[in-house]
N, C-alpha and C positions, 0 to 999 in steps of 0.2 A: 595541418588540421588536427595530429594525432596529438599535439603538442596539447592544443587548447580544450581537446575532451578530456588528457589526464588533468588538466589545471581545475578542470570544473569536477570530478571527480574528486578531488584531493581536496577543494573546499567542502563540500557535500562530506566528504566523511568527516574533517574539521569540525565542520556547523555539527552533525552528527554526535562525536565524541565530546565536544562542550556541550551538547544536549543533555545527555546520559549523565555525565556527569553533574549537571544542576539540579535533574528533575531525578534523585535518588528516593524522593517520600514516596513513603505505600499512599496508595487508594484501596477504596474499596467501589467494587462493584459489583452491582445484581441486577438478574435474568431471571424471570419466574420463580424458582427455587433456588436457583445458583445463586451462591454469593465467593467472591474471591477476592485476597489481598493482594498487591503486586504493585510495584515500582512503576511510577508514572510511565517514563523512560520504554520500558517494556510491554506497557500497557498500549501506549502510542504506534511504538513501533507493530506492535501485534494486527492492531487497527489496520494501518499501513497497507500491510500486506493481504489482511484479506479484502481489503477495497482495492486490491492491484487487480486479486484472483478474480472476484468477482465482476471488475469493470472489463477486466479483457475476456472473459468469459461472455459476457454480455457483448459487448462488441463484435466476438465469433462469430456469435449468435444471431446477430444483426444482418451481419456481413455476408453470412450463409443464404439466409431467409430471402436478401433482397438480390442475392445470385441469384437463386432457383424462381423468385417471381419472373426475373427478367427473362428469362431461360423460357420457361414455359409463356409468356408473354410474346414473343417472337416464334 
């Protein structure tokens, strides 16, 4: 089994590394006053991870919420 998580790992950064390397043009993007240039690649990846922080975050949060209902429901 440890065999076939390094194999999906090693594509995943594959797919990855051919990513970075296609999507090298800047963007631009803006937030109320913010404006920033930055490599697609970077941009994406940035995305990424704050949709990681904030989904598992959110899920915590959930997860917490409907312990302690259940807890006091009993």
């Amino acid at each position: 089994m440890r065999t076939i998580y390094l194999a999906i790992i090693i594509v995943f950064v594959a797919a990855l590394i051919v990513f970075l390397f296609q999507n090298t043009q800047s963007v631009s993007v803006a937030f109320l006053m913010l404006a920033v240039s930055m490599p697609l690649a970077i941009l994406v990846f940035i995305v990424y991870i704050l949709g990681a922080v904030t989904g598992g975050s959110l899920f915590a949060l959930l997860r917490r919420s409907y312990a302690g209902s259940w807890r006091s429901a009993s």
